[in-house]
VOLUM-184926 format. One record per residue (C-alpha): x, y, z. Coordinates in steps of 0.2 Angstrom, whole numbers. Layout:
N
px	py	pz
X	Y	Z .
...
//
This chain:
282
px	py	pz
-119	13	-72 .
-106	20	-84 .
-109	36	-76 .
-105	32	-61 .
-90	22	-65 .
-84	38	-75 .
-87	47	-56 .
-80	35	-49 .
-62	36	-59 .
-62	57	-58 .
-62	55	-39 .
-50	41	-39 .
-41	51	-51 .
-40	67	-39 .
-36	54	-25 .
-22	48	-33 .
-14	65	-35 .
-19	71	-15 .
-13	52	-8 .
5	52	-16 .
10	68	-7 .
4	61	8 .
10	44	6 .
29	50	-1 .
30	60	16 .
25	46	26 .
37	33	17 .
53	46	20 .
49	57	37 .
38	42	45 .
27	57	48 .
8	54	50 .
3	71	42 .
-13	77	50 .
-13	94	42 .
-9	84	22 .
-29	91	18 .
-25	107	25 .
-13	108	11 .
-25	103	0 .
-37	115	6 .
-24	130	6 .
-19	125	-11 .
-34	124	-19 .
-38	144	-11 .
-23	149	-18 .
-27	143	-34 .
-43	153	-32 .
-35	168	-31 .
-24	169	-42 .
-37	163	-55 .
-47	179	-52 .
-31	192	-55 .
-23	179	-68 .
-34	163	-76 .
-35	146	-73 .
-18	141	-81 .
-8	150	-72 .
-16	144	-55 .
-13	126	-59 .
4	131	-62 .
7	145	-47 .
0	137	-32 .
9	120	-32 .
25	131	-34 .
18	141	-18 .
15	126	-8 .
30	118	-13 .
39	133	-7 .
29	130	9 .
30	110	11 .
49	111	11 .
48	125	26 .
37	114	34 .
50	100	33 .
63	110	39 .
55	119	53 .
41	104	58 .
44	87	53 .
62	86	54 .
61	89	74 .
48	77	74 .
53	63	65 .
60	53	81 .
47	60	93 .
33	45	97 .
18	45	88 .
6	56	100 .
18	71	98 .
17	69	79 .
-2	68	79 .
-4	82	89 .
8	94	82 .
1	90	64 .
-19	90	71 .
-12	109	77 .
-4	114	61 .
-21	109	53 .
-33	119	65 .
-19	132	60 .
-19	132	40 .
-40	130	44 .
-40	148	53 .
-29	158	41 .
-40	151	26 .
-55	156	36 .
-50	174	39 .
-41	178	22 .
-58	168	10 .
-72	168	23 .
-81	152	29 .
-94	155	13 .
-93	144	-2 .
-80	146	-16 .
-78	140	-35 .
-66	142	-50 .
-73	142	-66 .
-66	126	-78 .
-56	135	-92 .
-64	138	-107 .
-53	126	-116 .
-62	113	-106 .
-79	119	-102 .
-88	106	-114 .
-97	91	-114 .
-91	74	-123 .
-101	60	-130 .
-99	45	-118 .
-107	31	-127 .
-121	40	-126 .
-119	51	-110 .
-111	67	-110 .
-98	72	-101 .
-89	85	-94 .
-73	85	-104 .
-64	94	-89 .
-67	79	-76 .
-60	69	-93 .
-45	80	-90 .
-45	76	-71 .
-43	57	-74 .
-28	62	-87 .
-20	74	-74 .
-19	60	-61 .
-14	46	-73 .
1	57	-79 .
5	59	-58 .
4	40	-56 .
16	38	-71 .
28	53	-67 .
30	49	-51 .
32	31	-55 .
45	34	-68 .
55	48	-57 .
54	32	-41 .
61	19	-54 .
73	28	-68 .
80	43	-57 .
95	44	-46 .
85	56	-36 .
72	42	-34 .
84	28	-28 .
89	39	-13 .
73	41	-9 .
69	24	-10 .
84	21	-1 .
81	33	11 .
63	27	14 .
71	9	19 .
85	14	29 .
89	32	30 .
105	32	42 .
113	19	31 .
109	31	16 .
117	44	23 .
133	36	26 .
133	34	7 .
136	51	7 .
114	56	2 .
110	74	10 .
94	63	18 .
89	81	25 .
88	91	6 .
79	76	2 .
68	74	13 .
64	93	10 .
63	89	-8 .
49	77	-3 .
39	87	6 .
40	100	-2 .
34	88	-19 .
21	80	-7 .
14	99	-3 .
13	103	-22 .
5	89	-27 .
-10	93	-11 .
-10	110	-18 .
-11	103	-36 .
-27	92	-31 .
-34	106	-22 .
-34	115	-40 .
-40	104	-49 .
-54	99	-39 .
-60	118	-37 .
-72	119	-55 .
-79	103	-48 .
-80	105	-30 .
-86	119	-20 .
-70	128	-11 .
-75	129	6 .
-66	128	26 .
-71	108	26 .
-66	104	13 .
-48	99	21 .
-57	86	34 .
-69	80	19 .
-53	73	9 .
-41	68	23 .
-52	55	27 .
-54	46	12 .
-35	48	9 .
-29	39	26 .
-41	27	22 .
-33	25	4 .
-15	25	13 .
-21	12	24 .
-29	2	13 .
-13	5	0 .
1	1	12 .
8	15	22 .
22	22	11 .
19	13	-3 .
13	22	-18 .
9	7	-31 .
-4	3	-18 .
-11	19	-15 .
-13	24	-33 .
-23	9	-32 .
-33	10	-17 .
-37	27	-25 .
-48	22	-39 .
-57	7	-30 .
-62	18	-17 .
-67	32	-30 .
-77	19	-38 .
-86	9	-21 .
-90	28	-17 .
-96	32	-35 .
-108	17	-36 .
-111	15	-16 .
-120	33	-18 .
-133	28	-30 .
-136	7	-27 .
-132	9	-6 .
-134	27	0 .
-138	22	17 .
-122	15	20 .
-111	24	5 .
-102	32	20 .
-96	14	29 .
-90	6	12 .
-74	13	13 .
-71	9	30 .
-78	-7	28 .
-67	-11	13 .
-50	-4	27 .
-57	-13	39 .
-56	-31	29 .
-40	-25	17 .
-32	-24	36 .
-39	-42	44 .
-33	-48	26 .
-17	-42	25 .
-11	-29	39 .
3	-21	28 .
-8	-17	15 .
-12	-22	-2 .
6	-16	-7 .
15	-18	8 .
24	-2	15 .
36	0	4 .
38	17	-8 .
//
């Protein structure tokens, strides 16, 4: 059982760092990003490239950077135009920017699978109470602790976080206030991009690098946004480790129906309380 909670926490944890880029997006453009694992998926192929010429360290470091370079392009040339378009458009423009991002990883890598090697400072095993562990999925749970503080503290304490927090409630009436809502909102995407490019290097030593691995993640992430609160990251960061750990221990007590337990869980979060467990607010 512990090891399975201890599963259950590293994919939560990794959660936690995919879902706040998708979920800060959503709370400022009002975009429904389709193409949120493609980032993830990009990202984490970046990171294994640069691995290969470079090491680890310096992926973890390079290929947020690259994608946040990217997201803000993205913002500035996809979902500003889309922000007052109805849904449909969004969906579908997003869908094609992910069928996109999929093709272009598919002819640069390959469809075969890929892996980065856990840098040796981490490639050990720690005593658990009497299991070991890996120490690098240790350092997975820490990574997406220090996201949920960060970004918690930057939301709170920051000037930078009040206009987005204004922005996300009412943007016209922030821009009046004299906020560039537009460099925000770049800002922000381009932030929500690095930190999908920042999961997809993390998860890489631990997960197989491959062209479905985007669709593989996005699903559970909606259904942590859902379950959160659209927008809202208190209830994301929290829907990310209690689906981590239904999934975890789902797999080993119910493997016939591991797959439905998130949807079940979305499905009574939402009959519950429609909002969310956190509302929709960032």
């Amino acid at each position: 059982m512990l090891i399975n909670v201890f599963n259950g926490l590293v994919y939560g944890a990794l959660l936690i760092v995919m879902c706040s880029g998708l979920a800060l997006i959503y709370g400022l453009r009002r975009v429904v990003n389709f193409a949120h694992g493609s980032l993830y998926m990009l990202g984490a192929y970046l990171g294994y490239t640069l691995a290969s010429v470079s090491n680890f360290w310096v992926a973890l470091v390079v290929a947020p950077a690259l994608m946040a370079v990217f997201g803000a392009l993205l913002d500035r040339f996809g979902f500003r135009l889309l922000q007052d378009r109805d849904p449909l458009t969004v969906v579908l423009v997003t869908f094609g920017l992910m069928l996109l991002i999929e093709d272009f990883v598919q002819t640069v890598w390959g469809t075969g699978n890929l892996s980065i090697q856990a840098p040796p400072l981490l490639n050990f095993s720690v005593d658990l109470m009497g299991a070991a562990v890996p120490a690098y999925r240790i350092a997975v749970i820490v990574v997406g602790a220090a996201v949920a503080l960060g970004l918690s503290l930057w939301l709170r304490l920051s000037s930078a976080g009040l206009f987005v927090r204004a922005a996300s409630t009412d943007p016209t009436t922030t821009a009046m206030q004299g906020v560039n809502t537009d460099l925000l909102s770049a800002g922000v995407v381009g932030l929500g991009a690095a930190l999908a490019g920042l999961a997809g290097v993390v998860a890489a030593p631990f997960l197989s690098l491959s062209p479905s691995m985007s669709s593989d993640v996005l699903i559970d992430s909606f259904v942590v946004v859902v379950i959160g609160g659209l927008g809202s990251l208190a209830g994301a960061f929290i829907a990310a480790i209690v689906l981590g750990l239904i999934q975890a221990i789902g797999a080993v007590y119910l493997p016939q129906a591991a797959a439905l337990l998130p949807f079940a869980l979305m499905v009574a979060v939402l009959l519950w309380k429609p909002a969310g467990l956190a509302g929709s607010r960032t």
